[in-house]
OpenMM code with the backbone's topology and positions (N, CA, C; nanometers):
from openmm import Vec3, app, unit

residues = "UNK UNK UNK UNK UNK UNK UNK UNK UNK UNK UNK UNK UNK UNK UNK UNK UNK UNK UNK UNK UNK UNK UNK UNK UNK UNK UNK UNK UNK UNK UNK UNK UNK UNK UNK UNK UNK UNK UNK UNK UNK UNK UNK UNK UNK UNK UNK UNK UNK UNK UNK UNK UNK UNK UNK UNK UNK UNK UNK UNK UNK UNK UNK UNK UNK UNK UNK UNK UNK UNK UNK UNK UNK UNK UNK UNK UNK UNK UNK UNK UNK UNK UNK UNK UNK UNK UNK UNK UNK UNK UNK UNK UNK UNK UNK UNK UNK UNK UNK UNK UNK UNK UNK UNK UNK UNK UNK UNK UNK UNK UNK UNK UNK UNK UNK UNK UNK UNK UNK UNK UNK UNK UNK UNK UNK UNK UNK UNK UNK UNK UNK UNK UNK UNK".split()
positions = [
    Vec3(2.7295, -0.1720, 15.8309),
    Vec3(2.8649, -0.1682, 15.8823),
    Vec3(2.8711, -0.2001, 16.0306),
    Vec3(2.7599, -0.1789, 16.1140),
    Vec3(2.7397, -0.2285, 16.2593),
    Vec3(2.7852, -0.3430, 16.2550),
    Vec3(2.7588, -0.4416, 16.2090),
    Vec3(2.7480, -0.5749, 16.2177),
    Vec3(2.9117, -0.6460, 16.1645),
    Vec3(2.9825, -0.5564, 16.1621),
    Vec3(3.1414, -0.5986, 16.0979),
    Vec3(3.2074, -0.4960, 16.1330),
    Vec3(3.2579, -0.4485, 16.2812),
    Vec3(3.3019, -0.3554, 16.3334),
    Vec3(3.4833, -0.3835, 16.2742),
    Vec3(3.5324, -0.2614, 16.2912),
    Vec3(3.6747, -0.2695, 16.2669),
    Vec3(3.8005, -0.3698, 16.2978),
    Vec3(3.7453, -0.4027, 16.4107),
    Vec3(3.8478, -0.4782, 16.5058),
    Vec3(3.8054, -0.6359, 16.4250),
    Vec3(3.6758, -0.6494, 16.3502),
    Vec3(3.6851, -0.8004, 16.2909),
    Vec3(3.7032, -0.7804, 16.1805),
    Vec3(3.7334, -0.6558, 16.0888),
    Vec3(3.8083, -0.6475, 15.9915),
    Vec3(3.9189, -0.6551, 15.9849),
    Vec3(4.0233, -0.6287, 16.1120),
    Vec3(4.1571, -0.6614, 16.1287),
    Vec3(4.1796, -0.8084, 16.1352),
    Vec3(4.1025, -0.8573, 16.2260),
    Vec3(4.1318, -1.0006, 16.2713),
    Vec3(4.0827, -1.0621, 16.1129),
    Vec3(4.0017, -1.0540, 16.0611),
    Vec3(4.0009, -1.1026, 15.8795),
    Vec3(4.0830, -1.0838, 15.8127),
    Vec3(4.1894, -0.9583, 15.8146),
    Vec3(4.3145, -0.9450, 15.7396),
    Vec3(4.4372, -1.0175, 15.8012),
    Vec3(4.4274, -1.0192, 15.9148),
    Vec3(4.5527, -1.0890, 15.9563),
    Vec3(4.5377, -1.2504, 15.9537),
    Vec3(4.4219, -1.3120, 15.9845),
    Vec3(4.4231, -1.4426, 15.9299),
    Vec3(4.3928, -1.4657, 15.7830),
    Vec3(4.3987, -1.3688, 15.7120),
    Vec3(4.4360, -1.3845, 15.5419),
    Vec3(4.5602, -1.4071, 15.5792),
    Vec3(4.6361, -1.2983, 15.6302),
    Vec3(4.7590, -1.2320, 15.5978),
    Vec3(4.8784, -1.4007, 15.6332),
    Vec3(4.8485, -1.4627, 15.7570),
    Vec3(4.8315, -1.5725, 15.7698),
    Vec3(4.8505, -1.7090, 15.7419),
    Vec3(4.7363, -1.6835, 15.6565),
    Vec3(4.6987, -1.8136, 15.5634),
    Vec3(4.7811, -1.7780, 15.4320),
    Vec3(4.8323, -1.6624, 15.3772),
    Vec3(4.8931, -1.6773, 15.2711),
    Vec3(5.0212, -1.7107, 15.3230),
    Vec3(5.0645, -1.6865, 15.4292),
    Vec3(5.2502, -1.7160, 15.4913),
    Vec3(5.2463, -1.8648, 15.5133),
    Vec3(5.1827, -1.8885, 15.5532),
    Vec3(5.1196, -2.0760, 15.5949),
    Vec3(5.1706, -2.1684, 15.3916),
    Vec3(5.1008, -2.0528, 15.3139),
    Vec3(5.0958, -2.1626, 15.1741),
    Vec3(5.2815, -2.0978, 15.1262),
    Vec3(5.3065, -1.9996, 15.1694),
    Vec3(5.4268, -1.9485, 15.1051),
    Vec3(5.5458, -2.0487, 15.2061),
    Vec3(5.5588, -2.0624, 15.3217),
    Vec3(5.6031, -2.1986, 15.4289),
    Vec3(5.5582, -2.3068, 15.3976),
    Vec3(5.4449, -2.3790, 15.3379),
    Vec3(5.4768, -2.5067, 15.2838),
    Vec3(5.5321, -2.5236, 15.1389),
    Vec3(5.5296, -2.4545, 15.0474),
    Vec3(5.5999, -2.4471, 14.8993),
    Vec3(5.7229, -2.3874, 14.9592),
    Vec3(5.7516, -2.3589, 15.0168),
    Vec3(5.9330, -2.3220, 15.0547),
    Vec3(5.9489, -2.4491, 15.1272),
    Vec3(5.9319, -2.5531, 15.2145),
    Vec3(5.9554, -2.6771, 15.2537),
    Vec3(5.9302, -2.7826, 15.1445),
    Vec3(5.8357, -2.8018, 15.0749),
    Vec3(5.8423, -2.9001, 14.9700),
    Vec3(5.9502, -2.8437, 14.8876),
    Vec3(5.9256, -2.7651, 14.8342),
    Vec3(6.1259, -2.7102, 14.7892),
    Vec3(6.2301, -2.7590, 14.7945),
    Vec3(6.2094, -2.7635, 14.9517),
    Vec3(6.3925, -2.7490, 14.9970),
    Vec3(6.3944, -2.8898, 15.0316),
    Vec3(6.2825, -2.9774, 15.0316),
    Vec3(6.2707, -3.1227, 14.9949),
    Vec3(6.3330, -3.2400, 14.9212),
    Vec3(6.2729, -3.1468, 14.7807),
    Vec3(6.3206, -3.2164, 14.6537),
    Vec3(6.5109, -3.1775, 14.5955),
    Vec3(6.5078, -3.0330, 14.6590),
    Vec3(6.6200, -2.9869, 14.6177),
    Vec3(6.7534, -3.0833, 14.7321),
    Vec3(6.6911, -3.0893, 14.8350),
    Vec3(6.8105, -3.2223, 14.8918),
    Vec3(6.8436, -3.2980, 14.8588),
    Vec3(6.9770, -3.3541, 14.8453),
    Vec3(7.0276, -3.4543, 14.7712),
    Vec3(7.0883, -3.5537, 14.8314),
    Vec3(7.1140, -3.5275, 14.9600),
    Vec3(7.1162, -3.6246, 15.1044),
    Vec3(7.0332, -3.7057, 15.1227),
    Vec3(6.9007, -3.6876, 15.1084),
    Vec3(6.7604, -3.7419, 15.1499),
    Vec3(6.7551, -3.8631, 15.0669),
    Vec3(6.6952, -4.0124, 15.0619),
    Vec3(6.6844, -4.0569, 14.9976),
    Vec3(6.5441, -4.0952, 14.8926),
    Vec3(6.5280, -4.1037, 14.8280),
    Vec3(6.3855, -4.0904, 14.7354),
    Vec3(6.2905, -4.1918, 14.8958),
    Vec3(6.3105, -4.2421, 14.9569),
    Vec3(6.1692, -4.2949, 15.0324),
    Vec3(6.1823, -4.1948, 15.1432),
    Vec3(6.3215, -4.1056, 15.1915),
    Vec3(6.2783, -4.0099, 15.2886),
    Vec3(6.2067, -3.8932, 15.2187),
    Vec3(6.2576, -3.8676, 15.0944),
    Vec3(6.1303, -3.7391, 15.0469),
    Vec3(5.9718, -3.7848, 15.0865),
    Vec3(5.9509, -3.9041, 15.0136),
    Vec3(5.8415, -3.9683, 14.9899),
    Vec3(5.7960, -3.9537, 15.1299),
    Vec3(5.7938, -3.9948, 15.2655),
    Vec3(5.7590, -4.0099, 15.4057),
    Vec3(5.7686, -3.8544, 15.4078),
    Vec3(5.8684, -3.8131, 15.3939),
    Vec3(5.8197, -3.6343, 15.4251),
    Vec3(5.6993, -3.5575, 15.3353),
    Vec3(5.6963, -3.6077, 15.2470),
    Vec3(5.5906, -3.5080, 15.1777),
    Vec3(5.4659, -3.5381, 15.2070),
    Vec3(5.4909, -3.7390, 15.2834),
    Vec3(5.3200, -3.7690, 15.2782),
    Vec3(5.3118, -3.7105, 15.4644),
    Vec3(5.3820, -3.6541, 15.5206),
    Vec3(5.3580, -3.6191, 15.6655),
    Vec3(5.3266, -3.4826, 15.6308),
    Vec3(5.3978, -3.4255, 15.5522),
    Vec3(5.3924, -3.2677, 15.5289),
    Vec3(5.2177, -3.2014, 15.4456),
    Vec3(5.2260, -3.3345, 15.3941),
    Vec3(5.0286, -3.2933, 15.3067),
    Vec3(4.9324, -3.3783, 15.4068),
    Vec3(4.9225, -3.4495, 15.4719),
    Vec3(4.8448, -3.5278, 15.5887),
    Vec3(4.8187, -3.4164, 15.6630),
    Vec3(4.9727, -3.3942, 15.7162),
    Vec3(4.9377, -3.3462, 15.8786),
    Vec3(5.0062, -3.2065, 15.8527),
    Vec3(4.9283, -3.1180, 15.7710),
    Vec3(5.0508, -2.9980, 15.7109),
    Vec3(5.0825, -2.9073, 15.8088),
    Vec3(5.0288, -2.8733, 15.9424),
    Vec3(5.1165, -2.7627, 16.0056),
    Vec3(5.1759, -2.8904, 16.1223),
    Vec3(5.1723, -2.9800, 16.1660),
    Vec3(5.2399, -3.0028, 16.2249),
    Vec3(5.3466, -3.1112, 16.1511),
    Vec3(5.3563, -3.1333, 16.0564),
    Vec3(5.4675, -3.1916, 15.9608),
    Vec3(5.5452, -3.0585, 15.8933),
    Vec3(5.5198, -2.9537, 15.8785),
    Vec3(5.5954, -2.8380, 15.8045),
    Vec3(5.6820, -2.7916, 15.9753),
    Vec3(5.6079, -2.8020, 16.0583),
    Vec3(5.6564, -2.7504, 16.1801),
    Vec3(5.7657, -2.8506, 16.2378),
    Vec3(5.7644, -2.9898, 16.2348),
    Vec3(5.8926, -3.1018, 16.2522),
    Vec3(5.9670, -2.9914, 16.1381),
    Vec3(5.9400, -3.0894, 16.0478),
    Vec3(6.0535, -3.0400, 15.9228),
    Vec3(6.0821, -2.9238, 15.9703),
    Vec3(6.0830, -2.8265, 15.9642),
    Vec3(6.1486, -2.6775, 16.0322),
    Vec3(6.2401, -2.6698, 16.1752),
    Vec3(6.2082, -2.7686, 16.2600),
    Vec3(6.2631, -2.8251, 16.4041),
    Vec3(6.3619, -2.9134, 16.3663),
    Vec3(6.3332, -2.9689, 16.2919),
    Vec3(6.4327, -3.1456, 16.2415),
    Vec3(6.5498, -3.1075, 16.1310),
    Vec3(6.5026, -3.0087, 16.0460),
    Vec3(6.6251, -2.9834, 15.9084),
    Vec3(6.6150, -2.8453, 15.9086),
    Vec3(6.5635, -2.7694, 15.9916),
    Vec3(6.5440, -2.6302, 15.9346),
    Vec3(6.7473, -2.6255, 15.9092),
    Vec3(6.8448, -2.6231, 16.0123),
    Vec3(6.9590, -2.5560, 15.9984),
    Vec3(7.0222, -2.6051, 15.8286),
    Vec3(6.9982, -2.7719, 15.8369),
    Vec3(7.0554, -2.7855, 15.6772),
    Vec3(6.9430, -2.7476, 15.5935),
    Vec3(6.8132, -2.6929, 15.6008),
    Vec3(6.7412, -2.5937, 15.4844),
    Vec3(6.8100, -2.4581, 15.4587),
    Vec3(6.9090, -2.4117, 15.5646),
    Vec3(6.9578, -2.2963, 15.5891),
    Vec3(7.0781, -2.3118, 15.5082),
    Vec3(7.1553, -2.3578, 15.5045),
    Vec3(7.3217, -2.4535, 15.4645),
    Vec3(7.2486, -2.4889, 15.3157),
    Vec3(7.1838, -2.5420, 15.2877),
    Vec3(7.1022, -2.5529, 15.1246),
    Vec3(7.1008, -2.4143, 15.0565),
    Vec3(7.0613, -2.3705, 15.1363),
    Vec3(7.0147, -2.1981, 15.0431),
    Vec3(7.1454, -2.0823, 15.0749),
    Vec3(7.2134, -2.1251, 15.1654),
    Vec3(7.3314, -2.0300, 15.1097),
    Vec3(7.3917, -2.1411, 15.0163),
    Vec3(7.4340, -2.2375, 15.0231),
    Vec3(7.4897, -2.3194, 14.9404),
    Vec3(7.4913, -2.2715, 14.7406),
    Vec3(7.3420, -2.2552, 14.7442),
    Vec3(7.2846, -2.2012, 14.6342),
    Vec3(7.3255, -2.0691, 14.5801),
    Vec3(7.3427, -2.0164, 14.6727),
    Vec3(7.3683, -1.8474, 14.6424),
    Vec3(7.4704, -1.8308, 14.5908),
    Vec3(7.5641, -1.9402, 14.6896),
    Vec3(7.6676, -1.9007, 14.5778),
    Vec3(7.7235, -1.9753, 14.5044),
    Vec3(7.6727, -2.0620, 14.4549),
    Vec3(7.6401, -2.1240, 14.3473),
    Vec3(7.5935, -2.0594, 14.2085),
    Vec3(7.5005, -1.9775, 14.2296),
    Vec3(7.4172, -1.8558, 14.1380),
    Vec3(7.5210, -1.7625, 14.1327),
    Vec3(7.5999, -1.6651, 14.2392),
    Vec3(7.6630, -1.5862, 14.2546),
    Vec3(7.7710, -1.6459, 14.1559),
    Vec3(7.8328, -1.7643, 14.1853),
    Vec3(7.9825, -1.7860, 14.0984),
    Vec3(7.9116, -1.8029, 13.9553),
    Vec3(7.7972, -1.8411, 13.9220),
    Vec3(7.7660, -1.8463, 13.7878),
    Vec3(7.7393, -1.7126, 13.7143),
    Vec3(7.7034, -1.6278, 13.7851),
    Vec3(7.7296, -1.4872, 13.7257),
    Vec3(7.7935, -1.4304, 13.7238),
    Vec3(7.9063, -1.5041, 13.8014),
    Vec3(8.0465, -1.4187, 13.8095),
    Vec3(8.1206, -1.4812, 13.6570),
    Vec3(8.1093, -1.5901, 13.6591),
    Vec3(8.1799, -1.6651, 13.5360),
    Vec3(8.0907, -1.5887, 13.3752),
    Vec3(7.9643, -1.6020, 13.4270),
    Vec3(7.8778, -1.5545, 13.3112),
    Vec3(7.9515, -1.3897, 13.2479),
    Vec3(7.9605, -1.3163, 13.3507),
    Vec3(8.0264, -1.1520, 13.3418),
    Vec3(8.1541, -1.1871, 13.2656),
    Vec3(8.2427, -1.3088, 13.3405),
    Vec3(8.4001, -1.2561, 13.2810),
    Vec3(8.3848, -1.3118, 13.1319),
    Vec3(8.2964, -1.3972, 13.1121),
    Vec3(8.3184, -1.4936, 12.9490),
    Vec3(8.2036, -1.3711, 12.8814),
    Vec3(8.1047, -1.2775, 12.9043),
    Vec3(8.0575, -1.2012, 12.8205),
    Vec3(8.1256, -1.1027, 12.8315),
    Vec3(8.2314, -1.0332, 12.9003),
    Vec3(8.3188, -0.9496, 12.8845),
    Vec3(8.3965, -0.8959, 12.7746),
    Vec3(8.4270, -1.0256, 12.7817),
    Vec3(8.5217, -0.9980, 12.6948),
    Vec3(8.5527, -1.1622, 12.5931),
    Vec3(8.5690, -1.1657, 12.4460),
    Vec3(8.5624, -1.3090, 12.3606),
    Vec3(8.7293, -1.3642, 12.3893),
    Vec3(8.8169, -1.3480, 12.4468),
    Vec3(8.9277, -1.4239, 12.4884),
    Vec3(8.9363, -1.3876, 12.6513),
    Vec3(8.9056, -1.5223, 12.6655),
    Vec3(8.9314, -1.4719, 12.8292),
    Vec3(9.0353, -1.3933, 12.8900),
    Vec3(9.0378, -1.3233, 13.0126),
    Vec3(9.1342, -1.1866, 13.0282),
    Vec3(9.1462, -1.0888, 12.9753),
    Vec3(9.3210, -1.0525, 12.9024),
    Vec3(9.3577, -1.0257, 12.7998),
    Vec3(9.3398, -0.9695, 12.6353),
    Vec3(9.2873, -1.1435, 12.6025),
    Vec3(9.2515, -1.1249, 12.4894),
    Vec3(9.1309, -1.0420, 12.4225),
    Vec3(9.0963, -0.9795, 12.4712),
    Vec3(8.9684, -0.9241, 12.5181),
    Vec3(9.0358, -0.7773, 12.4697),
    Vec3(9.1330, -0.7146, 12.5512),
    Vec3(9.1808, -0.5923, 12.5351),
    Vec3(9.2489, -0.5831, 12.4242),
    Vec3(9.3149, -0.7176, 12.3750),
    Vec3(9.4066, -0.6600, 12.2519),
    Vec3(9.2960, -0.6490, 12.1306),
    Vec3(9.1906, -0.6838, 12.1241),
    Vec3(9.0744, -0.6653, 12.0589),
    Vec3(9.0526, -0.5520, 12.0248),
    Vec3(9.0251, -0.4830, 12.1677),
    Vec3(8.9747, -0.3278, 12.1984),
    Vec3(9.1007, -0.2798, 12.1461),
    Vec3(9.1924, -0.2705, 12.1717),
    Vec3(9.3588, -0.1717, 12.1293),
    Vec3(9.3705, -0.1951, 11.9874),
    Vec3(9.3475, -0.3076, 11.8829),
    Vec3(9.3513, -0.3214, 11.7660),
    Vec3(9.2547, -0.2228, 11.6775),
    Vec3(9.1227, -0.2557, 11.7665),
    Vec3(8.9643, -0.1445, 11.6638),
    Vec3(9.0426, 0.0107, 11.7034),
    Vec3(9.0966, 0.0038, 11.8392),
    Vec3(9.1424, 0.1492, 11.8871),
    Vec3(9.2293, 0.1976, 11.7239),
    Vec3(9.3056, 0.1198, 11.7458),
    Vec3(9.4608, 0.1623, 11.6087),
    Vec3(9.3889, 0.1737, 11.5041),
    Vec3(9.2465, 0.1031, 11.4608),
    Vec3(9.2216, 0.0852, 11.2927),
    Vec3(9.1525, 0.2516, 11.2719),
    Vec3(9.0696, 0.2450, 11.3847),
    Vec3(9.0109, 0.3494, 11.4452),
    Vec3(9.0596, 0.5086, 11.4162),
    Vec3(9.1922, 0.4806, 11.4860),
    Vec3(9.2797, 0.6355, 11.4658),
    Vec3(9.3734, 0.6394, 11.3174),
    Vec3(9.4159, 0.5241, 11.2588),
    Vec3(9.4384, 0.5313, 11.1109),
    Vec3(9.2912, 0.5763, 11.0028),
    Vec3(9.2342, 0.5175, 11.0466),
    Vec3(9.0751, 0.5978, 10.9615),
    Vec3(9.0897, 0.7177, 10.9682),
    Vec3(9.0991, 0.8152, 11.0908),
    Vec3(9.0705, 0.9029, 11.1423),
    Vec3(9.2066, 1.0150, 11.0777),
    Vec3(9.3109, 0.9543, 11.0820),
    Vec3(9.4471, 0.9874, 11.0195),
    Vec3(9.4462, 1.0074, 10.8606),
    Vec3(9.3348, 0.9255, 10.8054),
    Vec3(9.3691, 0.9092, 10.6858),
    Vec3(9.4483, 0.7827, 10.6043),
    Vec3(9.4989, 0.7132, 10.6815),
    Vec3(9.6346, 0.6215, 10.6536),
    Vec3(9.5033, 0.5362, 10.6082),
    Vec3(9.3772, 0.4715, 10.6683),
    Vec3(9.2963, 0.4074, 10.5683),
    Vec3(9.1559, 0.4578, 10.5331),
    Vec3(9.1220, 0.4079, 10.3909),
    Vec3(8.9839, 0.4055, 10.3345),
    Vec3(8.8654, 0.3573, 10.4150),
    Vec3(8.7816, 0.4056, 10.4346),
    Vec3(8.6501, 0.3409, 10.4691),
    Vec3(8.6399, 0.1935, 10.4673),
    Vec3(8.6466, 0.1422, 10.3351),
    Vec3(8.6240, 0.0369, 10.2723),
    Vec3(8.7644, -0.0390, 10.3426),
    Vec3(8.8655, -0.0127, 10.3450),
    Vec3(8.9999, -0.1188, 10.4420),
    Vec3(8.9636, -0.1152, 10.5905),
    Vec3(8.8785, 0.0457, 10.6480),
    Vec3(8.9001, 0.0253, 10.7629),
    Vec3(8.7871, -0.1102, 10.8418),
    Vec3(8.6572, -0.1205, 10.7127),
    Vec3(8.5848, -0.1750, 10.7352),
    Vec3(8.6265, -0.3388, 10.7187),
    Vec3(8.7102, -0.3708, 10.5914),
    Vec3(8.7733, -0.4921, 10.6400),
    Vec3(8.8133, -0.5828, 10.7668),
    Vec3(8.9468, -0.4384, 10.7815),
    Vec3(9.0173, -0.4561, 10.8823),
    Vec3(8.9290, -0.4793, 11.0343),
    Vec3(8.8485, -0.3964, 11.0300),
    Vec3(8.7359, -0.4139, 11.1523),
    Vec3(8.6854, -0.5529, 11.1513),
    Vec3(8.6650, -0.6126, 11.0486),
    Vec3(8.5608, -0.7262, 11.0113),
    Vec3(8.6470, -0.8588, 11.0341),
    Vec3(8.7829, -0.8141, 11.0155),
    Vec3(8.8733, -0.9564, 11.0432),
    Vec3(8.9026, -0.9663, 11.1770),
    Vec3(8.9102, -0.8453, 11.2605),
    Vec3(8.9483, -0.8283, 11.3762),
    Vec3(8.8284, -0.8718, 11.4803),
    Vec3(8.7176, -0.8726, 11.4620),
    Vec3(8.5705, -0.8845, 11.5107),
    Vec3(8.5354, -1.0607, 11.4976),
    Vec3(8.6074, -1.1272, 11.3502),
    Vec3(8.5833, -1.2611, 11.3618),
    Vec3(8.6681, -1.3137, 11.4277),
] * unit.nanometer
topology = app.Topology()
chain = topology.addChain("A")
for resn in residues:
    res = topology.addResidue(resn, chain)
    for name in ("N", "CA", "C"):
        topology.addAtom(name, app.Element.getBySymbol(name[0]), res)
C-alpha cells in the first residue's frame, strides 16, 4: 500500500470520474448532431469527422459554435414529449374525448344502482354493462 498512497488513489478516481463525463459529452454531441434538422447531411458529415479525429477539441468548438441551439433542441423536445403525454393522458382517460367519457361513467353509475335496487337481474345488468362498455 506504500507504493499507491491515497492522494494517487484520488487522482485515479477523478480521472476515471473524467474520462467517463468526456464519453457521456461526446454521445450527447453526436446526438444532438443527428437530431438537427437545420444541419445539412455534409454539415453532420464534417462535424462528426472533426468530432472523432480531433475529439476534445471538435466536441469543445461544437459546444462554443451550437452549444445555445443544442440548448433550444432539448427544450424544444421536452415539450414535445410533455404535449405527447399530455394528449396520451386525455385520449386514455377517458374513450370519447371530454365528456363522453363521463356519460359512460353516469350510465354504469345508473345500471349499477338499478342492480342494487333490484329493478335489474344480474344477467340484464350484465348486458346492459356490456352494451354500454362497447
Amino acid at each position: 500500500m506504500d507504493d499507491y498512497p491515497l492522494l494517487n488513489l484520488f487522482l485515479t478516481m477523478l480521472y476515471f470520474f473524467l474520462w467517463i463525463m468526456w464519453f457521456f459529452l461526446l454521445f450527447k454531441v453526436i446526438t444532438d448532431l443527428f437530431r438537427d434538422h437545420s444541419l445539412s447531411g455534409w454539415g453532420k458529415a464534417g462535424w462528426l469527422i472533426v468530432v472523432l479525429l480531433l475529439p476534445y477539441l471538435g466536441v469543445l468548438l461544437y459546444l462554443i459554435l451550437r452549444g445555445r441551439s443544442m440548448h433550444d433542441r432539448d427544450v424544444t423536445e421536452a415539450k414535445e414529449q410533455e404535449a405527447a403525454f399530455r394528449s396520451y393522458v386525455r385520449k386514455a382517460a377517458g374513450p370519447d374525448s371530454g365528456a363522453g367519457g363521463s356519460e359512460h361513467v353516469n350510465e354504469l353509475a345508473r345500471l349499477a344502482d338499478m342492480k342494487r335496487d333490484g329493478d335489474l337481474t344480474p344477467e340484464e345488468y350484465e348486458r346492459a354493462k356490456a352494451k354500454v362498455l362497447a
